[in-house]
C-alpha positions in Angstrom: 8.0 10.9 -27.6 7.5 13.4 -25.0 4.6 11.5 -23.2 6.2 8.2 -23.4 9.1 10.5 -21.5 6.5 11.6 -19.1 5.1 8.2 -18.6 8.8 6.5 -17.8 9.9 9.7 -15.7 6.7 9.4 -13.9 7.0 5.6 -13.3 10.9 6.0 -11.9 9.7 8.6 -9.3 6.7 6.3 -8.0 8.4 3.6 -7.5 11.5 5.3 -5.8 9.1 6.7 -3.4 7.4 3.3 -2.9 11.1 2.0 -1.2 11.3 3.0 2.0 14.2 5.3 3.5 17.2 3.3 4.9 17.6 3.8 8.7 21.0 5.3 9.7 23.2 4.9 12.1 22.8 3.2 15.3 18.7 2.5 14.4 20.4 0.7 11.5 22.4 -1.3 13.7 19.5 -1.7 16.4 17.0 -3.3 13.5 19.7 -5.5 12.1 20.0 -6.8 15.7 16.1 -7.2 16.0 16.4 -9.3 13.1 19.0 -11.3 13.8 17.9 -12.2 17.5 14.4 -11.8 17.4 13.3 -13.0 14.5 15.9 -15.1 14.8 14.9 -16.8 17.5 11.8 -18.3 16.1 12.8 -18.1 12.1 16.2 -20.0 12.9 19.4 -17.5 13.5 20.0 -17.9 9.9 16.5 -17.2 8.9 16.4 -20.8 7.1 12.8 -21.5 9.7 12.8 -23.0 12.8 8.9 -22.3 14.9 8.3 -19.8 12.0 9.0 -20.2 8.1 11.9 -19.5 6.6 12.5 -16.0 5.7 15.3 -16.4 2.6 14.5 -14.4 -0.8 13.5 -17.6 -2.4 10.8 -18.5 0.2 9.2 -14.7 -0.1 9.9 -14.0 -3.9 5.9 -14.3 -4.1 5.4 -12.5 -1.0 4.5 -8.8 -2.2 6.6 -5.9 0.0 3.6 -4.4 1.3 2.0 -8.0 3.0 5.5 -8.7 4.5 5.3 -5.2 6.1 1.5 -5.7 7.0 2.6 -8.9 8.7 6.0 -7.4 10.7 3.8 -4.6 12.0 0.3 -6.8 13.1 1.7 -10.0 13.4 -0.2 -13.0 12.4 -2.9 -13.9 15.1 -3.0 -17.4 16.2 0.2 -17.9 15.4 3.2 -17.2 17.2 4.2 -14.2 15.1 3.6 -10.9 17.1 2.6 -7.3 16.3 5.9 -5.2 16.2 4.0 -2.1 15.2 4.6 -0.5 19.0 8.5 -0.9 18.2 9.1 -0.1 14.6 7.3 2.9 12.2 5.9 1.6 9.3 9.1 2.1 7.2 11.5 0.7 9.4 9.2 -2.3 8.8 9.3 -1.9 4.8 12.8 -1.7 5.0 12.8 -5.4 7.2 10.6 -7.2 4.5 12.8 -5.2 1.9 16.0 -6.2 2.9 15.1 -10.2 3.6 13.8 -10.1 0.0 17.0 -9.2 -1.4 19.0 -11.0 1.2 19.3 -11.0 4.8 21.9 -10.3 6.3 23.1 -7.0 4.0 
């Protein structure tokens, strides 16, 4: 009883640690702007795809967290998806591929 404790207590703290920390504030407000215009701008201003692919929960429910971050940050060469990395840390970008899994806009 006690391990299968450990083993659930264990599993709960990795993957609370595996989310990445909400911004605050007005970086909360800037990257909900970024998202809205600038990926807007090519994924449609309601995310539903326009140059790029649609970016709704049920067109990433397959995508894994850690690729949608992997692309936000590098981009996709030979595409027209750029590398944000020089304007977000890598958990503003989790929270980004986060938040448009569950639902974009909050």
């Amino acid at each position: 009883m006690l391990r299968t404790c450990l083993i659930a207590a264990t599993g709960l703290v990795l993957a609370l640690s595996a989310q990445a920390a909400a911004p605050q504030g007005a970086r909360r407000a800037a990257l909900v702007e970024l998202v809205r215009q600038d990926c807007g701008s090519c994924h449609g201003l309601t995310l539903k795809g326009g140059l790029g692919p649609p970016l709704l929960p049920e067109a990433l429910a397959e995508r894994d967290v850690t690729l949608l971050e992997s692309v936000i940050l590098d981009g996709r060469p030979g595409t027209a998806m750029p590398p944000w990395r020089p304007f977000l840390s890598e958990d503003e970008a989790r929270w980004i591929a986060e938040q448009l899994k569950r639902g974009w806009p909050e």
